[in-house]
C-alpha positions as a Markdown table, in Angstrom:
| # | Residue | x | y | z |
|---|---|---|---|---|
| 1 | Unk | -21.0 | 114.8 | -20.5 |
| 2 | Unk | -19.8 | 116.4 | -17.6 |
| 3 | Unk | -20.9 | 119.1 | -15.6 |
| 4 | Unk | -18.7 | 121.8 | -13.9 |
| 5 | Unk | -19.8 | 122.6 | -10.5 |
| 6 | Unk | -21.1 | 126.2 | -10.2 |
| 7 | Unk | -19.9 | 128.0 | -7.6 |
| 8 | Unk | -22.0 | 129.8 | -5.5 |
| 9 | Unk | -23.1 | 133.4 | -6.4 |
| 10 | Unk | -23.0 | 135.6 | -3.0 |
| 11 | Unk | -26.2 | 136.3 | -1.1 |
| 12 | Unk | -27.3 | 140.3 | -2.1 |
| 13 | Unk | -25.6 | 142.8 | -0.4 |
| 14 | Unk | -22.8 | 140.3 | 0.9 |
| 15 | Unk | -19.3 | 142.1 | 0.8 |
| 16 | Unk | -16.3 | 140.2 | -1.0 |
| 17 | Unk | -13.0 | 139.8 | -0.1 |
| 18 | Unk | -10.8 | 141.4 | -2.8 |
| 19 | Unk | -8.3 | 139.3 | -4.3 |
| 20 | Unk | -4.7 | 140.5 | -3.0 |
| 21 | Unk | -2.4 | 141.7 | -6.4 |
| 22 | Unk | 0.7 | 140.0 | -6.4 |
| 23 | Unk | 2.8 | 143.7 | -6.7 |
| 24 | Unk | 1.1 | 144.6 | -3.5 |
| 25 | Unk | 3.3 | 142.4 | -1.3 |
| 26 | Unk | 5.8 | 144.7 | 0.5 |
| 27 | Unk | 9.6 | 144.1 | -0.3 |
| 28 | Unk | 10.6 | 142.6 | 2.9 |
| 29 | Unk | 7.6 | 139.9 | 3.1 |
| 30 | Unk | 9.3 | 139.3 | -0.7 |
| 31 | Unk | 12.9 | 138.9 | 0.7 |
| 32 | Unk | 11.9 | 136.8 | 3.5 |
| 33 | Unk | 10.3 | 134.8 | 1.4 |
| 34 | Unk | 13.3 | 133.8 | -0.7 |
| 35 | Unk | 15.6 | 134.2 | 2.3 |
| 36 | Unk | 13.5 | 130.9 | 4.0 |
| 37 | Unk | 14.4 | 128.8 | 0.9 |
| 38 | Unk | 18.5 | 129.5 | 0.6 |
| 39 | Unk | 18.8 | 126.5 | 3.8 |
| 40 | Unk | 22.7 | 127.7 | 3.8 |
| 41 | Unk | 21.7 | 131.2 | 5.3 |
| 42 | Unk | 19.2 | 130.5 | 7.8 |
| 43 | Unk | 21.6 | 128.1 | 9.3 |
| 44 | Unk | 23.8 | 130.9 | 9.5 |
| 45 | Unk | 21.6 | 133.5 | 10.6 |
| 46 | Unk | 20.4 | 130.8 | 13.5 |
| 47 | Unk | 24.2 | 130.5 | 14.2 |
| 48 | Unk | 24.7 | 134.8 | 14.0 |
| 49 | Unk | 21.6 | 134.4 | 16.5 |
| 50 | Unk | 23.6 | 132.7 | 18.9 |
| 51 | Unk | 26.6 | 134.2 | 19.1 |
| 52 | Unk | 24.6 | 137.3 | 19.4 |
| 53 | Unk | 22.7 | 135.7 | 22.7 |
| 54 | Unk | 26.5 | 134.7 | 23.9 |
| 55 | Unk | 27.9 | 138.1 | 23.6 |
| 56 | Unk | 24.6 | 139.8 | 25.6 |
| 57 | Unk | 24.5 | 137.2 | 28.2 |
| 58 | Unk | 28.3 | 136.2 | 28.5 |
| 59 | Unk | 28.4 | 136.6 | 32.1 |
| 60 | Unk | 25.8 | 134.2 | 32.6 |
| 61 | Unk | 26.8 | 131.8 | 30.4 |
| 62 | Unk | 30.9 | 131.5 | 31.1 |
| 63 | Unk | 31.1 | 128.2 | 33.6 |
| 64 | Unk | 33.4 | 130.6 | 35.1 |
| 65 | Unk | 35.2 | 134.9 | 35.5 |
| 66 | Unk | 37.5 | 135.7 | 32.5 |
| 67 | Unk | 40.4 | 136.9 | 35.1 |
| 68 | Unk | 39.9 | 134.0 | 37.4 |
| 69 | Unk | 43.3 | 131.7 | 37.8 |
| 70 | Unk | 44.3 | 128.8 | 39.6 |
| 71 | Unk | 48.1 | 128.5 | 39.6 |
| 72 | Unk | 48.0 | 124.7 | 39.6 |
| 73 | Unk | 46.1 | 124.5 | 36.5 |
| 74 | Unk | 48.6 | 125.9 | 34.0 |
| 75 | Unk | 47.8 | 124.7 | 30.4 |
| 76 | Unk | 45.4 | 121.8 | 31.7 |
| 77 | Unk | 44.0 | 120.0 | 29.1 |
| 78 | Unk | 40.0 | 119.9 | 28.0 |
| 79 | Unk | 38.0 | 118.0 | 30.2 |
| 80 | Unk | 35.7 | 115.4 | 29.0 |
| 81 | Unk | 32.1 | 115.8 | 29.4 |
| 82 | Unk | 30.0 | 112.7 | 30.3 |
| 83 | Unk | 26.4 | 112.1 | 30.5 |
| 84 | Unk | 26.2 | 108.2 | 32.0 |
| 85 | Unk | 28.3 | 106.5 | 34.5 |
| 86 | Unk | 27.9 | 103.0 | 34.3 |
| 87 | Unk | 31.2 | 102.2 | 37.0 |
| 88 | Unk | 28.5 | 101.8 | 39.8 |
| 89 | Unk | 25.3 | 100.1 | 37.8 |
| 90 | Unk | 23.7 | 103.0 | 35.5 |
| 91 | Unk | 23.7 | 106.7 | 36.5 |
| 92 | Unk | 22.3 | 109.4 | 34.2 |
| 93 | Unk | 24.0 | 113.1 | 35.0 |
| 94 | Unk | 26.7 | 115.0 | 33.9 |
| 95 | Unk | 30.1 | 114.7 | 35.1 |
| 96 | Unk | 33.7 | 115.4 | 34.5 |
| 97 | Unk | 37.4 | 113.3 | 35.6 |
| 98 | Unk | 39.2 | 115.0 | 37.8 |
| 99 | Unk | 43.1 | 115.6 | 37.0 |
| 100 | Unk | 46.3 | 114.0 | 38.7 |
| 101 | Unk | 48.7 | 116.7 | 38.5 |
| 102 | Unk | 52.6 | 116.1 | 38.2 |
| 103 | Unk | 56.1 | 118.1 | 37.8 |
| 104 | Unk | 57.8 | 116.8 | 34.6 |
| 105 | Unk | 62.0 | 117.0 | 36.4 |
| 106 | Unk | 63.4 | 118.5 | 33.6 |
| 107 | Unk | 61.2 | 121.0 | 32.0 |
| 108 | Unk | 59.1 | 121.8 | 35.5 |
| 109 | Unk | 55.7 | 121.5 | 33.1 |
| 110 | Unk | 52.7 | 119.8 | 34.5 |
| 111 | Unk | 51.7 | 116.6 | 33.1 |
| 112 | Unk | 48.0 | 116.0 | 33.7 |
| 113 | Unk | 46.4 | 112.5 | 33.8 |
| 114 | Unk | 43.0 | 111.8 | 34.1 |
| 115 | Unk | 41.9 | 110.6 | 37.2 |
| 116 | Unk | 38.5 | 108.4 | 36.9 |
| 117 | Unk | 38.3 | 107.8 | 40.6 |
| 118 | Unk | 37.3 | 111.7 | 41.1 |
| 119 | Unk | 34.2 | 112.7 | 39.7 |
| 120 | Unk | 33.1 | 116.8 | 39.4 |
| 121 | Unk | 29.4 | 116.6 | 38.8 |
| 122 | Unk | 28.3 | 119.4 | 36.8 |
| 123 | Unk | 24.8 | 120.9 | 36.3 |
| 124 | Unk | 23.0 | 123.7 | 35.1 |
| 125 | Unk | 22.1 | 127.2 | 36.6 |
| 126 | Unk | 24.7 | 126.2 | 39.5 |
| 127 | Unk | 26.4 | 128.4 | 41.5 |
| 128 | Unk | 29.7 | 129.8 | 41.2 |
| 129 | Unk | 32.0 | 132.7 | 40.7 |
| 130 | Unk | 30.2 | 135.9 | 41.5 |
| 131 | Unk | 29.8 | 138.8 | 38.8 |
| 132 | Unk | 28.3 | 142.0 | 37.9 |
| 133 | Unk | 25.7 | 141.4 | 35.0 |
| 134 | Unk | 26.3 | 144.3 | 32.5 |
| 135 | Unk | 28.3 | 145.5 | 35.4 |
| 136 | Unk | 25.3 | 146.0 | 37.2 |
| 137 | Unk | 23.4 | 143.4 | 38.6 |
| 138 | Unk | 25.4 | 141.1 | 41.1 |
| 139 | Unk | 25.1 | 137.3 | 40.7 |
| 140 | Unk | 26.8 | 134.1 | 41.3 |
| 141 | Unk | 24.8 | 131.8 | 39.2 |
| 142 | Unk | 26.0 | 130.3 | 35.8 |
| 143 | Unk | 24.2 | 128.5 | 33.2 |
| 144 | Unk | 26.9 | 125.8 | 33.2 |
| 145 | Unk | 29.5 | 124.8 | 35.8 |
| 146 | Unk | 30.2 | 122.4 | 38.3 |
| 147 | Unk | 27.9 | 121.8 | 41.2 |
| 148 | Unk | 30.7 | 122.2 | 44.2 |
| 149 | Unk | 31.7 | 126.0 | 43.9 |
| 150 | Unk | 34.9 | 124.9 | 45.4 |
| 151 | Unk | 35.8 | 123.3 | 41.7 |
| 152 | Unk | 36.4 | 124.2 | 38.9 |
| 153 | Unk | 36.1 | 122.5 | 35.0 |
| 154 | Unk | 37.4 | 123.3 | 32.1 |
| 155 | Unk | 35.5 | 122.0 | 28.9 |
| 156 | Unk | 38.4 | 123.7 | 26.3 |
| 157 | Unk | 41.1 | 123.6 | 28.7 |
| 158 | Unk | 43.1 | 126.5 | 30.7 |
| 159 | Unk | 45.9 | 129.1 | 29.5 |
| 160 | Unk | 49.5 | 129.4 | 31.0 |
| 161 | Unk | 48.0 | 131.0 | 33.9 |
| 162 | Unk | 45.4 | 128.7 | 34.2 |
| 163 | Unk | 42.8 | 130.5 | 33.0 |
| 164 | Unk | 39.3 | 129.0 | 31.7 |
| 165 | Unk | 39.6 | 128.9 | 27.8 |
| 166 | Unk | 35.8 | 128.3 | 27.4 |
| 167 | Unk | 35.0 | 131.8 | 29.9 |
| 168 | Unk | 37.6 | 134.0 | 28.0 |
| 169 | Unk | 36.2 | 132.7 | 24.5 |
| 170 | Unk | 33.0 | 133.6 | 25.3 |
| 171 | Unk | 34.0 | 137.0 | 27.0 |
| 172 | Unk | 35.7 | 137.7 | 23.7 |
| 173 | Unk | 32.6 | 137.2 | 21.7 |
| 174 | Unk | 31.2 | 140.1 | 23.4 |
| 175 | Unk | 34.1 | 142.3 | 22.9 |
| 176 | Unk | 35.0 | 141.4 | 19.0 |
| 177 | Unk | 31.4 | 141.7 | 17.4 |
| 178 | Unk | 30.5 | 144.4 | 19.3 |
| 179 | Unk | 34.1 | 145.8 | 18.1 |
| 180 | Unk | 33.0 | 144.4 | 14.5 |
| 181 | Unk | 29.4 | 145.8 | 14.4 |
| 182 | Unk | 30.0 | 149.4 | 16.1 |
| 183 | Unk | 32.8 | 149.6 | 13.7 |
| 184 | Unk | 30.4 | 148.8 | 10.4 |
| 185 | Unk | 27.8 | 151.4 | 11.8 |
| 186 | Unk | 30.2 | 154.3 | 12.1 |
| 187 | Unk | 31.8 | 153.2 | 8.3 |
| 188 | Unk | 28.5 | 152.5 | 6.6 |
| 189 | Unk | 27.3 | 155.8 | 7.8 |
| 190 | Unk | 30.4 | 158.0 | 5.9 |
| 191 | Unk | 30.5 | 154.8 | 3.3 |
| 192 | Unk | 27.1 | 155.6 | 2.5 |
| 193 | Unk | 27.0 | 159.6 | 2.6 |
| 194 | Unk | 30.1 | 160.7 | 1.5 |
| 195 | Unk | 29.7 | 157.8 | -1.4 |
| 196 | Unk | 26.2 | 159.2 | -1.9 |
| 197 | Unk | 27.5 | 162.7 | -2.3 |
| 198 | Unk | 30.3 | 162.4 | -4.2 |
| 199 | Unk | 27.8 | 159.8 | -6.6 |
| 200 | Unk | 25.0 | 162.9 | -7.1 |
| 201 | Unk | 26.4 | 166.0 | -7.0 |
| 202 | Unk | 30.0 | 165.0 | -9.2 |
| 203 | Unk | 32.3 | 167.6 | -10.2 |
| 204 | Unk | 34.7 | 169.4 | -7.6 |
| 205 | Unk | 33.3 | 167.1 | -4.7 |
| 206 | Unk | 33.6 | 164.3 | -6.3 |
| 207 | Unk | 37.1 | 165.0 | -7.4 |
| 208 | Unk | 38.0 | 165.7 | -3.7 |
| 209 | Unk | 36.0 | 162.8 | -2.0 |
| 210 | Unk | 37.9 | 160.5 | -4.6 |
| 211 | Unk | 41.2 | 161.8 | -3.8 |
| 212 | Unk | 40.7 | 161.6 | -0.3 |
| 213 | Unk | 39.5 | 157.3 | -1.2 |
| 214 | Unk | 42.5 | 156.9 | -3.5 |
| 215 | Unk | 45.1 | 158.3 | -0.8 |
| 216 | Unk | 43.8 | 156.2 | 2.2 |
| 217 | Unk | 43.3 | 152.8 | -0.3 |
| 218 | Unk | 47.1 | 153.6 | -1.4 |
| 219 | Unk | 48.5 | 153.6 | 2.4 |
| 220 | Unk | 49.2 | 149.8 | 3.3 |
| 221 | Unk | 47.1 | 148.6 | 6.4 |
| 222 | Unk | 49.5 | 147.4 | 8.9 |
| 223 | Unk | 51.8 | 150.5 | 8.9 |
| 224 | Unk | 48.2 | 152.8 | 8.7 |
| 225 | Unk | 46.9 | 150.6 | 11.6 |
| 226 | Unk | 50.4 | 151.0 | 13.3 |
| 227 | Unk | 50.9 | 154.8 | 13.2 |
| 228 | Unk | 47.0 | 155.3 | 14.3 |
| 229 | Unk | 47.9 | 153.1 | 17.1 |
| 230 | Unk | 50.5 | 154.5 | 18.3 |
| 231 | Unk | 48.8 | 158.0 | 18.4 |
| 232 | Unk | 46.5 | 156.3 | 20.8 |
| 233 | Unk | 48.1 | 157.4 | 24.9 |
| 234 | Unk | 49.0 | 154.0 | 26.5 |
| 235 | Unk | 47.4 | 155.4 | 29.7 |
| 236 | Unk | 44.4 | 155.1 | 28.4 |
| 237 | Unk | 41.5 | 152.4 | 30.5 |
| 238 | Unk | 40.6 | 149.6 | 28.1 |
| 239 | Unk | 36.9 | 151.5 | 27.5 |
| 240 | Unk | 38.7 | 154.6 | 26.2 |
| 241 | Unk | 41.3 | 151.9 | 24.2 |
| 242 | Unk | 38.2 | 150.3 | 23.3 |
| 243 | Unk | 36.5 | 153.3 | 21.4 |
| 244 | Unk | 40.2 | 154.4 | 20.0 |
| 245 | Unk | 40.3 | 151.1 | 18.7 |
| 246 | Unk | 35.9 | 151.4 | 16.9 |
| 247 | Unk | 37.1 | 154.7 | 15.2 |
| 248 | Unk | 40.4 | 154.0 | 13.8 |
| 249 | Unk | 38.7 | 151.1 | 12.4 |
| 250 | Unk | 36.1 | 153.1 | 11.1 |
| 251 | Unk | 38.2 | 155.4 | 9.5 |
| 252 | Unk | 39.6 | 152.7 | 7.5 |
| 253 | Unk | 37.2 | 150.5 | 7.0 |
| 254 | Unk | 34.2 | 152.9 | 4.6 |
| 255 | Unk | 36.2 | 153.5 | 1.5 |
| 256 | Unk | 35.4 | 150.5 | -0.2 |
| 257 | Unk | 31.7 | 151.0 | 0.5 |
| 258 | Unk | 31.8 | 154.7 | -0.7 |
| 259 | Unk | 33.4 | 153.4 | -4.0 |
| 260 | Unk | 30.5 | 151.0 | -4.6 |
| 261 | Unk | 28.0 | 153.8 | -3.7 |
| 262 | Unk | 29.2 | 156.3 | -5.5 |
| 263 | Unk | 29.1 | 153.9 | -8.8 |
| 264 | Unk | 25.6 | 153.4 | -8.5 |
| 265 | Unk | 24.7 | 157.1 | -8.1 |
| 266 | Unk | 26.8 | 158.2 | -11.3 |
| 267 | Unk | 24.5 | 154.9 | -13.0 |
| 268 | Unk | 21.3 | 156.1 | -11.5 |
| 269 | Unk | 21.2 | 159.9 | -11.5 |
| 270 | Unk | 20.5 | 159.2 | -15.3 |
| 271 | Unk | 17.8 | 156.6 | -15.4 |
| 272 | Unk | 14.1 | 158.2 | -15.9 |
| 273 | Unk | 12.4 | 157.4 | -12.5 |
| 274 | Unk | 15.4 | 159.7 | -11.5 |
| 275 | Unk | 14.2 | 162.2 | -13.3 |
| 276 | Unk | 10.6 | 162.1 | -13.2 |
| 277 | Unk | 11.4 | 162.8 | -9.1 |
| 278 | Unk | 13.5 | 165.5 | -10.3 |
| 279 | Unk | 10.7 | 166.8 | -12.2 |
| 280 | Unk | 8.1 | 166.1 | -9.7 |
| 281 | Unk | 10.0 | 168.3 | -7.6 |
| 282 | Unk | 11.2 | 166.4 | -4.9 |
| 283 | Unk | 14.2 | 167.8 | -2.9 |
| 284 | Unk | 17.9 | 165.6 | -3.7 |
| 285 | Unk | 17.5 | 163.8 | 0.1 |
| 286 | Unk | 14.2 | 162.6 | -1.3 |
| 287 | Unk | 15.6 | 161.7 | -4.3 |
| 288 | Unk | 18.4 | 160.0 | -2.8 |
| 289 | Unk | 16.5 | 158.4 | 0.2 |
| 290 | Unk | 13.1 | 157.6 | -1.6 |
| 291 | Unk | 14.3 | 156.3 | -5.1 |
| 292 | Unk | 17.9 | 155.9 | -5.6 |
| 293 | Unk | 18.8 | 153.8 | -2.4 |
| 294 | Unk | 16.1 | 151.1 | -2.6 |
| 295 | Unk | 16.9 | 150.2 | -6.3 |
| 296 | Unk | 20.5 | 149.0 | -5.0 |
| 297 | Unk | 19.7 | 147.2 | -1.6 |
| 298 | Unk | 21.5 | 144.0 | -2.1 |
| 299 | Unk | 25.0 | 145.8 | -3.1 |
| 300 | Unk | 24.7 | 147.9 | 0.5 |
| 301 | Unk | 23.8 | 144.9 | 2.1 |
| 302 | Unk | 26.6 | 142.7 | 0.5 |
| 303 | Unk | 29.0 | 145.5 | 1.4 |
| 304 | Unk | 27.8 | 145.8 | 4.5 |
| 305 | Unk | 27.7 | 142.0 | 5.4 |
| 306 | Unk | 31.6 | 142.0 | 4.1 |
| 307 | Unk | 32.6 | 144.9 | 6.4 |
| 308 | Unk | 31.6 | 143.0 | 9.5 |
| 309 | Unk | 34.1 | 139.9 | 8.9 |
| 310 | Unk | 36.6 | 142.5 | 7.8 |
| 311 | Unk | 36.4 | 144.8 | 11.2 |
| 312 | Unk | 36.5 | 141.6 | 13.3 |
| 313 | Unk | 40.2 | 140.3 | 11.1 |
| 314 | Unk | 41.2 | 143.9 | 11.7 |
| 315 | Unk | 40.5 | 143.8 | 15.3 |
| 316 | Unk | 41.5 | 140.2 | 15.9 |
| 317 | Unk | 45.4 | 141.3 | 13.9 |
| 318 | Unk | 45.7 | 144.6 | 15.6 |
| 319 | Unk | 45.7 | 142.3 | 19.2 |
| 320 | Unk | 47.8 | 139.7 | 18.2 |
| 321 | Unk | 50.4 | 142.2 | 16.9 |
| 322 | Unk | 50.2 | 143.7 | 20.0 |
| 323 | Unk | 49.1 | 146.9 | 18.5 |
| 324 | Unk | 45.0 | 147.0 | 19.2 |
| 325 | Unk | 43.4 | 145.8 | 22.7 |
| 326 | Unk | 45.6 | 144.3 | 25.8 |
| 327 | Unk | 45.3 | 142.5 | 28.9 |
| 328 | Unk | 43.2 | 142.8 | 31.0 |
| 329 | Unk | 40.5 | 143.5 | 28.4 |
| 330 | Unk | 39.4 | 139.9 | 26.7 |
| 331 | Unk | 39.0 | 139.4 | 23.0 |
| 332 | Unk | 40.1 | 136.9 | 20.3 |
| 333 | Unk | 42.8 | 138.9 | 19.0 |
| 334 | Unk | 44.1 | 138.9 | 23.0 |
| 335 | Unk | 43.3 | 135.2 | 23.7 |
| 336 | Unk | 45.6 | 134.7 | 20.2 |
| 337 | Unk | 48.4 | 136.5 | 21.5 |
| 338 | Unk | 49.6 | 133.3 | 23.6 |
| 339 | Unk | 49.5 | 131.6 | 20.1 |
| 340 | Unk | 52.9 | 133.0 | 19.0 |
| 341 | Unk | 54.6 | 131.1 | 21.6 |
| 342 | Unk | 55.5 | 127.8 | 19.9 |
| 343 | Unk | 55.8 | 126.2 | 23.0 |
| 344 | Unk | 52.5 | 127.1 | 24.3 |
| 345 | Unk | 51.3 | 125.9 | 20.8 |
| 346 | Unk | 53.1 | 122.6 | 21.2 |
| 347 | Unk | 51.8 | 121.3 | 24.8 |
| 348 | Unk | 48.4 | 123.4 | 24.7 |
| 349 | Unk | 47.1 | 123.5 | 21.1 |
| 350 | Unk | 43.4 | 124.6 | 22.4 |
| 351 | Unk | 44.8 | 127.9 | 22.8 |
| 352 | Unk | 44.1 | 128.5 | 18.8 |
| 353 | Unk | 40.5 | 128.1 | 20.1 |
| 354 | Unk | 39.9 | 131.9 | 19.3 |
| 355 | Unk | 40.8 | 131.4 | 16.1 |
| 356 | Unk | 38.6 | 128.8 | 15.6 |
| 357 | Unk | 35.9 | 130.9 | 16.7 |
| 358 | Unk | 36.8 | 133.8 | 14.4 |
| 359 | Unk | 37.1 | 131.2 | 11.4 |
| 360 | Unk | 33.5 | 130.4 | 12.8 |
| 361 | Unk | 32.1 | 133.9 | 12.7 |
| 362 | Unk | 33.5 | 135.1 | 9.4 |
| 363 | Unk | 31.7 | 132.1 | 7.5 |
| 364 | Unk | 28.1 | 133.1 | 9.2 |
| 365 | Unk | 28.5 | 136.1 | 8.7 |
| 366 | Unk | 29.4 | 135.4 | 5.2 |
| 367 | Unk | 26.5 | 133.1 | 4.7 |
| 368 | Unk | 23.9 | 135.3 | 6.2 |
| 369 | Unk | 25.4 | 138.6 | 3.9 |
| 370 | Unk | 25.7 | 136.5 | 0.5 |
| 371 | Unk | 21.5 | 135.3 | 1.5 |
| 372 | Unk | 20.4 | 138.4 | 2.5 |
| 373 | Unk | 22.1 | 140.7 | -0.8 |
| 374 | Unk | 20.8 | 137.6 | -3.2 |
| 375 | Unk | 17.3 | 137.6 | -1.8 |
| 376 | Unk | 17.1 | 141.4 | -1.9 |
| 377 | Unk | 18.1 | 142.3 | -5.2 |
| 378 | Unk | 15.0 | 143.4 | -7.2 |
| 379 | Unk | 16.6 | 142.1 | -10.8 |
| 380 | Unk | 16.5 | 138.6 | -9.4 |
């Protein structure tokens, strides 16, 4: 026969730990709970992580200035990083060849061979180009360059005017998701109250909020984008270009998120925990703040999450047609301007770099969005 161990019966007067109730965890320990265990969007939000830390610190992190040129380096190629030189016994450090420049007769293009007998050591936190951080703090030092300020490298190559590819990319990051998240802010705001509005009340402002939807969802995009462009004075400095650029966005981009909103109200307003606030005498902002919001989380979250990629394609098409931000301010749409020349394409392809990285911060955005609305939906 076996005997169960008894547990011990607390000394007199001892006080007990309550056991926690499952329902008492608060949503968000819940959702990042689940979040942890989707793999696909924590890589993602790591990766959203990072290209947040590039666009903050993109001074510091450029190996060189966005503007900064060297005529002889027109289109050169992406140089080759290397960690170990074994051509004199065995050296760890990094380094990069060195180019041997020539004039192709015919087309007067430069033809660019590596030459291994020139070495550029590069290091960390070396010193370089000065700039304003956040255009105020003065500095020279970069997180990446080459050792001798007196060279430059380029680890994805140089434009026509021989431009650093890797510097303007990262530049751009700052410019196109802070473009792309300003953007979502200003549309999730009227998404969210004019959809909430329209949702509640119904009747004569809902007609009229729906009518205004269906009008600006039945213009096409590119000649809407174009004719709000234009409207925009082309003596205007890139900041004021720049916030012309956030609202006409904006103004586009919150219908879609006021339809979704406004579907869930007209579902909601009937349910009973609805009415029992009603009842309880709790004001319609209460109502709609308190109690109808929270019970749709992960559709605003997956709308929102969608918006972002959307206002960064918008951005990123209104530049390359020409139509959004230009030279001298630096984003991807800009850097993807020199794509429509063919013959850039053909002799330089890393100029559809930018693209690359916009390719790049669609799908994590996309990953972290579809995670995030999975995890917080309370019917799951």
């Amino acid at each position: 026969m076996v005997r169960t161990p008894e547990l011990p019966t607390p000394a007199p007067g001892a006080e007990t730990e309550p056991e926690r109730d499952p329902g008492d965890v608060p949503q968000r320990v819940l959702i990042w709970r689940r979040f942890r265990r989707n793999k696909l969007a924590v890589a993602g939000a790591l990766m959203l992580a990072g290209l947040v830390l590039v666009s903050v610190f993109a001074e510091f992190l450029s190996p060189s200035t966005p503007q900064a040129y060297d005529a002889a380096r027109t289109h050169a190629p992406p140089q080759r990083l290397h960690f170990v030189d074994t051509s004199d016994g065995f050296q760890v450090g990094m380094y990069v060849y060195d180019y041997s420049v020539e004039r192709d007769p015919e087309t007067f293009a430069n033809q660019y061979t590596v030459d291994e007998s020139t070495k550029i050591p590069v290091g960390f936190l070396v010193q370089g180009r000065s700039y304003e951080m956040w255009g105020l703090i003065p500095s020279d030092r970069h997180f990446i360059g080459a050792k001798d300020p007196d060279h430059d490298v380029y680890f994805l190559g140089a434009d026509r005017n021989g431009r650093d590819m890797a510097s303007r990319i990262i530049h751009g990051t700052r410019v196109s998701m802070s473009i792309g998240l300003a953007g979502v802010a200003m549309s999730f705001v009227l998404g969210l109250v004019l959809g909430g509005i329209s949702g509640y009340f119904g009747g004569r402002i809902d007609n009229l909020i729906q009518r205004v939807i269906e009008f600006l969802m039945s213009v096409p995009t590119i000649p809407l984008w174009m004719g709000l462009s234009a409207a925009v004075p082309r003596e205007w400095g890139p900041i004021q270009t720049y916030l012309a650029i956030t609202v006409i966005l904006s103004l586009i981009g919150w219908t879609d998120l006021a339809r979704v909103v406004r579907g869930r109200f007209l579902s909601l307003r009937q349910e009973d925990f609805v009415t029992a606030a009603r009842l309880d005498g709790c004001r319609s902002g209460r109502v709609i703040g308190r109690h109808m919001l929270p019970s749709f989380t992960s559709h605003i979250i997956a709308s929102l999450t969608l918006a972002v990629p959307f206002m960064i394609l918008a951005e990123t098409s209104l530049s390359f047609l020409g139509l959004g931000l230009q030279a001298p301010v630096v984003s991807w749409g800009v850097l993807l301007q020199e794509a429509q020349n063919i013959h850039s394409i053909a002799g330089a392809p890393w100029v559809l770099l930018p693209g690359v990285a916009v390719t790049v911060a669609v799908l994590v955005l996309n990953f972290v969005g579809d995670g995030v609305s999975d995890d917080a939906d309370p019917y799951r």
